[in-house]
Structure formats: C-alpha cells, structure tokens
N, C-alpha and C positions, 0 to 999 in steps of 0.2 A: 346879813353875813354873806362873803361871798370866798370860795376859795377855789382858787386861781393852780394849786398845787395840791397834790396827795403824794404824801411819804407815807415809811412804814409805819409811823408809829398811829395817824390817822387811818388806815387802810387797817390795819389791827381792831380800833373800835369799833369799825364799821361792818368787822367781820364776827365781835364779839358780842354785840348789838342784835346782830343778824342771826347768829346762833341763840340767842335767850329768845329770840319769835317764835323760832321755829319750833325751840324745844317746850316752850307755853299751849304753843298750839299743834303738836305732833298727834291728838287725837282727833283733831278737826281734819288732820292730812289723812290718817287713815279711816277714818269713814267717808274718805272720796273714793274708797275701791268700789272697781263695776261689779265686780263677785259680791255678794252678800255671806264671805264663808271667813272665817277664822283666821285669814293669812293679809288682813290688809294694812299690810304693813310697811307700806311708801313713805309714810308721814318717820313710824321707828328707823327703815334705814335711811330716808337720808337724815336723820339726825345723831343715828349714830355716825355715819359717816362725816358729817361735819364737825361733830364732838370730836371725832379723832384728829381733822385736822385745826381745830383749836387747842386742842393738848398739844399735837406741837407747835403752834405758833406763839401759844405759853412759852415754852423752854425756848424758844429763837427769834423771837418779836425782836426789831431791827428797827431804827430809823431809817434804815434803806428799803424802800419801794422791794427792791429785788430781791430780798431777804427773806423781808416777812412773808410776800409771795411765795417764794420758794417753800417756804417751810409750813403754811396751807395746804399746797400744791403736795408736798409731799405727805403730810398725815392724812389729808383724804385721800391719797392714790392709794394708801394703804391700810387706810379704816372701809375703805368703798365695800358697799353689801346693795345686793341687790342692782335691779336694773338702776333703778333713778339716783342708788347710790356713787355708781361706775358714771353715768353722762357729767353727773355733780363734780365727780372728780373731775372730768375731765374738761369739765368747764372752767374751771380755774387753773389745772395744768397747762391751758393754753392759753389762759389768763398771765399763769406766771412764764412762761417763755415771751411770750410779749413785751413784758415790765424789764426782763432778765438787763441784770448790766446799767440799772436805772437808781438813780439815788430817790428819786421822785416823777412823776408824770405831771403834764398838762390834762386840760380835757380832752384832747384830740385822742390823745395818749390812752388814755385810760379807756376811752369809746370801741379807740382799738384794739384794744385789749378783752375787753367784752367781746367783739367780733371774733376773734382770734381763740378765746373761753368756745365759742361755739363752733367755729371751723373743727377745731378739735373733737368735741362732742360728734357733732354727725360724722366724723372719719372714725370712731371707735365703734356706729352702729352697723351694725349688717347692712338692714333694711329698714332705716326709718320711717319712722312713720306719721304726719303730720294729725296734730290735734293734741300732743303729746309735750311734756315738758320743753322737748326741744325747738318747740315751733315759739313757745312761748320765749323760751332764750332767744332765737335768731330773731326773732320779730322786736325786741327790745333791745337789744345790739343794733340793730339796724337803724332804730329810732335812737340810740345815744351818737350813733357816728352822724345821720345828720344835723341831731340839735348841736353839737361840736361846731360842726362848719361855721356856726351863728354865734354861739357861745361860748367864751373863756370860763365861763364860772362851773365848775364840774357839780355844785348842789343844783342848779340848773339842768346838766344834761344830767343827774341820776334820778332829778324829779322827772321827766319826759321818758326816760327807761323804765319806770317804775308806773306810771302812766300808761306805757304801752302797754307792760306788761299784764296789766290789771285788765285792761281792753282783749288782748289777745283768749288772756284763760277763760273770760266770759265765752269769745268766740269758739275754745274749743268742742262744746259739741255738736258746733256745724262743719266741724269736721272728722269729729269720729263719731260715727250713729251710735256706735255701745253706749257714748255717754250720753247722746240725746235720749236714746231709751229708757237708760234708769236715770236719767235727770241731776248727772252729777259735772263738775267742771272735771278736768283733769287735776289726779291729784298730786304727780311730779309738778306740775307746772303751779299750783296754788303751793306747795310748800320752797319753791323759785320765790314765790312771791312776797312770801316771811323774808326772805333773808333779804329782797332787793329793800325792802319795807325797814330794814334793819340798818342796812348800807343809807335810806334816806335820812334815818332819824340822827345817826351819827354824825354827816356830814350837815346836820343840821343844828347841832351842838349839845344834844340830849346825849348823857351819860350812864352807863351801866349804872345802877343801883347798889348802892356798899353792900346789901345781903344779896347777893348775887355771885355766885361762882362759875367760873369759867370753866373748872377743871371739877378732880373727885371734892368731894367736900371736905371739910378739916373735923370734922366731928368725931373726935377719940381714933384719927385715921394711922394718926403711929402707932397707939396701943392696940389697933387693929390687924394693921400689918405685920406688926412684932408676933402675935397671937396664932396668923396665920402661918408665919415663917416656924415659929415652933414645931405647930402642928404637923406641916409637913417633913422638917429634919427628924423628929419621932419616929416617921412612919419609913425611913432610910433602910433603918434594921427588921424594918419586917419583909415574910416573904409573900411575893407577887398574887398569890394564889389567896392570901389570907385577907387582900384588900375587899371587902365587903361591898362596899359603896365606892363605885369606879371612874367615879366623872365628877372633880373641882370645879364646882361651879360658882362664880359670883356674875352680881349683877347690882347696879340702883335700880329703884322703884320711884319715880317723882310722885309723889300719894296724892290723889284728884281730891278735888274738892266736893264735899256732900253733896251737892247741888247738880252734879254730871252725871249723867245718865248710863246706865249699866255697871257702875263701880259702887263697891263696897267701903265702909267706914271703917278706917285702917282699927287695929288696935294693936299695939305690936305684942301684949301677953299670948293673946288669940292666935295672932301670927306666927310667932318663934313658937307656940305650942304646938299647930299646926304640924310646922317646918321640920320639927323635930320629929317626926313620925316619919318622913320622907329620908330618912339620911342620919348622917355624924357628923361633927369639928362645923356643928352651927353655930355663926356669929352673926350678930343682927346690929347694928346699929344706925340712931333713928333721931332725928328732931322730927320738927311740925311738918316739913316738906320732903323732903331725902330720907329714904331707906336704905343702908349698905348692906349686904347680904355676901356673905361666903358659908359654904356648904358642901361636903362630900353626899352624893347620890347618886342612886343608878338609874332615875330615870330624871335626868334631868329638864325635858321636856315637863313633866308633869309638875317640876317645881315653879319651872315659869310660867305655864299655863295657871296654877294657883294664884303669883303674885299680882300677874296679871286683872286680875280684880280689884284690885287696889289702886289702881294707876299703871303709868305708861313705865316700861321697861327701859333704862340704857347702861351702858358700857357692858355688856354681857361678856364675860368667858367663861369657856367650857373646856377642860384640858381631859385629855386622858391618862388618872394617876398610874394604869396597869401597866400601859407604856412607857410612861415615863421611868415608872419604877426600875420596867427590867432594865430600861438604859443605862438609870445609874447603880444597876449590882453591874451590868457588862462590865460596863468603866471601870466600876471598885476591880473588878478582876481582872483587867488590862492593865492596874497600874502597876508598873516596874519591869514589863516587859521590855525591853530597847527598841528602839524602831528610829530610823535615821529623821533626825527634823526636818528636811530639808526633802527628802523620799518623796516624788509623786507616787500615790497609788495607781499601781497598773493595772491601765483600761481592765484589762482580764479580771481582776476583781468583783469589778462592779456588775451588779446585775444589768439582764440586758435590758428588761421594765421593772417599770416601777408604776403600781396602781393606785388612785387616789380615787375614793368614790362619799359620795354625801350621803347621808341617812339621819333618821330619827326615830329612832328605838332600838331597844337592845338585840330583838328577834331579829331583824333586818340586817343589822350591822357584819351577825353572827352569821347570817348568809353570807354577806359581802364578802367576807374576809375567809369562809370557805371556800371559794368560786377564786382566790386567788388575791383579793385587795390586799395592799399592804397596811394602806392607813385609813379610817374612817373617821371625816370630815363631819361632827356631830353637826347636827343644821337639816333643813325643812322650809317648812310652811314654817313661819311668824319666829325662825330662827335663820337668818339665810347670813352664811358664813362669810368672810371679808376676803379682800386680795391678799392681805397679811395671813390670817389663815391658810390659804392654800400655798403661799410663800414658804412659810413654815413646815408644811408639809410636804412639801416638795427639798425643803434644804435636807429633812431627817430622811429623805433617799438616797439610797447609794445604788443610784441607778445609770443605766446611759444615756435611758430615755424615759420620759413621766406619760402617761395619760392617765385623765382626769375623767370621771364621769359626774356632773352635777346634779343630776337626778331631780331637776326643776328648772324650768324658763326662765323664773326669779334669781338663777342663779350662774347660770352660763357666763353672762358678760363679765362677771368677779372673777371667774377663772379664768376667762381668756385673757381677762386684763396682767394676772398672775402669771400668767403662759408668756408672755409678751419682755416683763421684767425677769421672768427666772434665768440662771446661768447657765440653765441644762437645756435639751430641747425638749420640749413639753406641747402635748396634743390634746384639745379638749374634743370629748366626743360630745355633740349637744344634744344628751338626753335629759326628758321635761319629765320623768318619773322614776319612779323605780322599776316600775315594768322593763321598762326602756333600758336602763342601767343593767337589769339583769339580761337582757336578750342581748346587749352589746357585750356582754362579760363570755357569755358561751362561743361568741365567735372569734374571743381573741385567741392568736397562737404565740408563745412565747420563742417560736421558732422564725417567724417570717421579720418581714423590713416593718418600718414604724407607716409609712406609706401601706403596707397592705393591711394592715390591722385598723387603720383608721380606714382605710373603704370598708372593709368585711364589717366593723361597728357600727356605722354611719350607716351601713346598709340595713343591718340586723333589726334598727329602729322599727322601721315602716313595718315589720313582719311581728311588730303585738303592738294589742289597744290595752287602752289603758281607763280603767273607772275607779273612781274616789267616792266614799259616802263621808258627803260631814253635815255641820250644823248650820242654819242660816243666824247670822248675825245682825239682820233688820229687815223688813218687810219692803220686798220689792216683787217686780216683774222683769220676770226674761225670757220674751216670745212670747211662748204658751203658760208658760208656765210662772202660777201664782206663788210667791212663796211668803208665808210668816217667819217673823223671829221666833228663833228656835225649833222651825221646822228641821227635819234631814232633809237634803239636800244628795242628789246623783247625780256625776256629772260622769259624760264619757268623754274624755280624754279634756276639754277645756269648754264644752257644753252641757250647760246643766238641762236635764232631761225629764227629771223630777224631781216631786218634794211632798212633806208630808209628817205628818206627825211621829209614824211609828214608821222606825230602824229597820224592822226588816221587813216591811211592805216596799220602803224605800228602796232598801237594798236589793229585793228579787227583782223589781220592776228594771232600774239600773242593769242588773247584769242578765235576765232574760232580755232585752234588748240588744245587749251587745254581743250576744252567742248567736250564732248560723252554723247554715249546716258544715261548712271548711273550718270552723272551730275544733281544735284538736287536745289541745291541753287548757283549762281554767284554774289559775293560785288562786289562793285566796288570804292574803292576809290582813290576819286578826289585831288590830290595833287593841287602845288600851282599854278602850270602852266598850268592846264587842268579845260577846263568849263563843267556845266552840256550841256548843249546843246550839247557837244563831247560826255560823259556819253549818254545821250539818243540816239545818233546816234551807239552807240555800243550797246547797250539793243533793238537795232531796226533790225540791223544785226546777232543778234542771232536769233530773233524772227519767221522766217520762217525756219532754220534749225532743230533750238530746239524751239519748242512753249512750250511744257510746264516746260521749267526751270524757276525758280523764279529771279527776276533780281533785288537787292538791291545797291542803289545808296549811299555811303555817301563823308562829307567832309572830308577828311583826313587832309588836309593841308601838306602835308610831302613836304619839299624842293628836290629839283633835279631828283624828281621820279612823274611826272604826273599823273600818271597811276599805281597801285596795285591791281592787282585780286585775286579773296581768287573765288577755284572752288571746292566745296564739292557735 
C-alpha cells in the first residue's frame, strides 16, 4: 500500500486512530511522572485535550485537508489543560496553518507541516527545555522532512517519524537527569508516541473498531441529558443561598481492567451508593467499559478522587450552580427593562479588574474571593483547568482588564494560552501555588495601571515559600530521600524533602525546615485529610524554636494535599 496523498477524510482516521491509543494507554502516560505524588496527570490531559479536539473534528470532518485540520487545531486549542496539553495544541495548530488552503497534501507537504506543528510549540514555551515532549516532536519532524526528500509515499515518511520518535524518547533521559534518576522516559513525549503510533496504523489501513467511540458514548445519553436538563430548570425557582451542593459536576470513568494495578473492581450498586453520600441529582450510567456520571457536590475534588479508583477520568466539567444561579435571577430581573440594541456599554461601566484565580477546595476558594477574586477556576493537582475554562471566564467579566492567577506550574501555559485568544487585555501572573496566589493578591491595587500591578505581583511571588504534604503513589528515590507507596511525602516549593509513614512526623519535618529566623508569618492550611488538632500540634512544634512567628490556621479543604504552608 502506498499513499502518495492525504485528505481530510484520511487525516481524520489517523487522528481518530491515534486518539483510541492514547486514551487505552493514558495510565501508562501517567506513571511516567517524576514526582511519585497524586497529580500525574500528563497521560489525563493530553487526552483530554485530544478528546476535545476529536469532538470537534466529529462535527466538521471535511475531505479537505484544511478543514478537518482546522477543526483539530481548534478543539484542542480549546480543550488544552495542562503543560503537555497546551504544546499538543500547538502542535497541530501549526500543523493546521501549514495545511491551511489545501484540499489535500503530498509527503513533502505533510513533513512540513509536522515542522511547522513544532515551530509553533517551542514559540508558545518560555524556556524550553530539551528531554521533554518537545524535543521528541522536533526530532521526528526533522526525520519526516528528510525521509520526504527521498520519498513520495507518506506511510513511509510517518513510519521513519514514528521511528525517530521511538528513538528519541528512549534518549530522553540523557538529557533530563530527573528522569535518568527515577528511571522513567519522558512522559509528554511517550503519550506523542501513542498518537504518531496511531497516525501509522491508519495510514496503514487498520480501521477504528465498530465498538469504539470517538465521542460521549450513546448509552441511554438522551435520556440522560433530558434528566439532567430537567434537573437543572427545577432548581431556576429556588433561591441562591438554598443550593446545598454547589458544584455540577460530570465526568466518564473508562473502568480498568481487574488485572491493573491500584484500581478497584467497578460495581456500579456500590458506586452510585457511594456517590450518593457525596452530593444530589446523581445520575450513573454505565456498560462494561464507560461510566457517565453527573452530580451536584460540594467537594467536588473528593468525588473524583473516589472515582478515580476505578479507572482513568475524562471529559470532566465542573460548573459553578451558585453563580450561575444568581446570573439567571439577574437576568429574570432585567427583563423588560429597555436598553437600546445597538448601545455600546460605556467604558465607565466596566470594572477596571477583573480577577481569575484557581483553587481546589471550598476553604481556599472562600479566601480567594474574600481578598477580591471574582471567579474561581475550580482545578489543582489531577484537576488542571482548559483554555476554554479560563475563556469562559474571562467572557463572564465585565471588566477592562483580566488577571489571572493559576496557582500551579501545571497550569500557567493554559492561561496564557487563553490570555493570547481573549478579546480583553488579559495578564497572567505565573504563580505555581496558592501561597503564591495569595501573596500576589495582597499587592494588587485596584487603583494603579495593569503594568504596575503585574510587577508589584510578579514581584510578591519570590517573598513566600511554599510546602505541600501528600501521599506517595509508587516507591521511588529522589536524592536522599527513600520513599514507599503511600508514604507522606514533603516537598518545599517543587523538592521533596521527606517522607514517611506518619502525616505529621512528615509534616513538622517539612515545615521546621522551611521556617528561619526572618520567617514572620506561617498559614497553615488544613486540607480534606488533615484535622485541626494535627494543625495545633504543628504550631506547638514551632513554638519553642521560633516563639515569635505568628501561626495562622485555616480550612482549605483542598483534596489529596493535607497539609499547605505559605512561609513568609
């Protein structure tokens, strides 16, 4: 077999091909994280980020090249989460500007286009960094454009891309030591390697399997969305304050197979029993592989960390009912007022910011939005929010100006990406925690320019450290330090420090390390798994070292993270 051409409607299987890999083996991607903790979650977003843009290439698959491109290009620029999930995008957004205008490509064509997927990528990073997905893209691009020179037949040059590629991620940990350390490949660049792995088999004339779906599943999914739509029009007439359970949450569960290691034997009685202790307006529905799940809850963290047992998480949303709610009483009480159609609203109006900040827990959020946020970005660790997400939230401002605080590493490049497409001017401040978030929030003025607030924030960072206690998720080494699965684990700010059996041997070690004597004020917040009584036994442990540090208790509520210290 040999093909000499690629249209939209081949470039479609090859992408649909490539998505059922990735999403078979999305736990194989995440136990390639270097951390041994609770958030390895490269394999989840880039598949949900590909999931998204396969939904739309569902509704706009083209026989033209430049179509179905485009319309890839567009559902992952705006399903993208996460770091690997933003390069993913933007590998194929320069993929499809390349193709743009094309009914179909050669091989040359197409090679170019791989090159041009990856020109794009490293212009979206700050500061790349080789050993990493991206190296494994350019190094395969660069092996499709010279097999090209040689070769008319494009299942040729994406066998020799596909080739490299496999070559390359071997090579990544002679070039990043983390990963020669804990002895893992890179794991953007192994879940690259599913989809090229995907793109070969299509062009090679293997066919998506008839029980295979590309999209949500069909299993009772009208009677489910009907059910849901009900649910929510009921709750129109009630008031804001009476919503109990504050966060719509749905999500699928792909349910593992008995044989995988750390997952549980689905049963959905046990499940939807479970489920129903967490929340209201639970709907389950379930064959042998696919779980669909919608749910009112207030800790929504805690219901996906549950399902999570069961198998791998995707299409997750999380809405917030309490906002939404008041929006639509505003509205009901706005209508019939006259206001000209045609009327711009004047500048004067609008506020002059408008605050966007990320959190996972209720306690947390509750700070957020004291300290001035307008919206909170539900998302975290093993929840990290999309560019549509912060799109969304930023269209529900009525502001002049947006900034954004991400409050995780794993999540800056999704905003900035959002920053980039918004129609407002929009500032991400790049803070990698909540510490960080909070210390940037006290130095904003709502009185000065959008330039001085972004230095005074930016600045704020560097003046608190920041410590995390979680759980280790498989038995490695980092440096000194030994750790077992399901050890606690201490890290100060993105080094783990210690580990150990018991939480708050853990946890004193962790934050008497990171207190000196110019230590002035110590938070402490209490996630879902940590009591005050543990809280005052650490504020009691500091107290003959450093007597005069101030010692601030709150609830965070944050799932899979006990323990957060903010040390200024």
């Amino acid at each position: 077999m040999v093909h000499t051409r690629l249209d939209g409607v081949l470039f479609s299987r090859m992408v649909y091909l490539g998505a059922n890999l990735l999403s078979d083996n999305v736990r194989v991607v995440d136990g390639l994280n270097v951390f041994p903790v609770p958030d390895g979650d490269t394999g989840t977003n880039m598949n949900l980020t590909f999931s998204s843009g396969v939904e739309e290439l569902t509704r706009k698959e083209s026989p033209r090249i430049t179509e179905s491109a485009a319309a890839l290009a567009k559902g992952l620029l705006m399903g993208a989460r996460g770091n690997s999930g933003v390069i993913l995008s933007q590998l194929f957004r320069g993929f499809s500007k390349s193709v743009n205008g094309k009914d179909e490509v050669n091989a040359r064509q197409f090679a170019d286009a791989l090159k041009a997927g990856v020109d794009s990528a490293y212009q979206a990073v700050m500061k790349p960094v080789e050993g990493t997905i991206l190296t494994v893209a350019r190094e395969a691009a660069e092996m499709a454009v010279r097999a090209a020179r040689t070769s008319d037949d494009i299942i040729s040059v994406m066998e020799k891309t596909y080739e490299q590629a496999q070559t390359t991620l071997l090579r990544t940990p002679e070039m990043l030591p983390v990963l020669k350390e804990v002895g893992v490949v890179d794991s953007g660049g192994q879940g690259l390697l599913f989809i090229y792995e995907g793109f070969l088999r299509a062009l090679r004339g293997e066919e998506l399997s008839a029980d295979r779906e590309r999209s949500v599943p069909k299993m009772g999914q009208q009677e489910l969305d009907k059910l849901i739509s009900e649910q929510h029009n009921a709750q129109i007439h009630m008031k804001t304050e009476d919503i109990t359970y504050g966060y719509c949450t749905e999500f699928m569960v792909h349910v593992a197979h008995s044989t995988e290691p750390n997952k549980k034997t689905f049963s959905e009685a046990l499940f939807r029993s479970h489920l129903d202790t967490m929340g209201d307006s639970l709907l389950v529905v379930s064959d042998d592989e696919v779980v669909k799940v919608h749910i009112h809850a207030e800790h929504p963290g805690s219901v996906l960390q549950y399902a999570q047992q069961f198998g791998s998480l995707h299409r997750l949303k999380i809405e917030n009912m309490r906002e939404q709610h008041a929006n639509i009483l505003k509205a009901e009480e706005s209508k019939g007022q006259a206001k000209p159609e045609t009327a711009a609203q004047p500048v004067a109006d609008l506020l002059p910011y408008g605050l966007i900040a990320v959190a996972a827990g209720e306690g947390i959020a509750t700070i957020l939005r004291s300290m001035g946020v307008h919206v909170v970005v539900e998302g975290g660790q093993t929840m990290n929010p999309s560019t549509e997400d912060f799109m969304k939230a930023v269209a529900g401002l009525n502001a002049q100006h947006i900034i954004i605080l991400p409050n995780n590493s794993n999540i800056i490049m999704a905003a900035q990406q959002a920053s980039e497409l918004a129609e407002v001017p929009v500032s991400v401040i790049p803070t990698k925690s909540i510490p960080q978030g909070l210390a940037a929030l006290i130095s904003f003025r709502v009185d000065v320019e959008p330039e001085v607030n972004v230095q005074a924030m930016t600045k704020a960072i560097a003046q608190v450290k920041t410590g995390m206690v979680t759980h280790a998720v498989r038995d490695t080494q980092m440096g000194e330090v030994e750790i077992k699965e399901g050890d606690f684990i201490g890290m100060a700010e993105k080094e783990i420090v210690t580990a150990g059996p018991d939480l708050l041997a853990c946890a004193t070690t962790l934050l008497l390390g990171m207190v000196d004597e110019d230590s002035e004020i110590i938070t402490i917040f209490l996630g879902e798994d940590a009591t005050e009584d543990q809280a005052h036994a650490l504020e009691k442990a500091l107290s003959d070292p450093f007597p005069d540090v101030e010692v601030e208790i709150q609830a965070g509520g944050q799932p899979l993270y006990p323990f957060i210290f903010s040390v200024e």
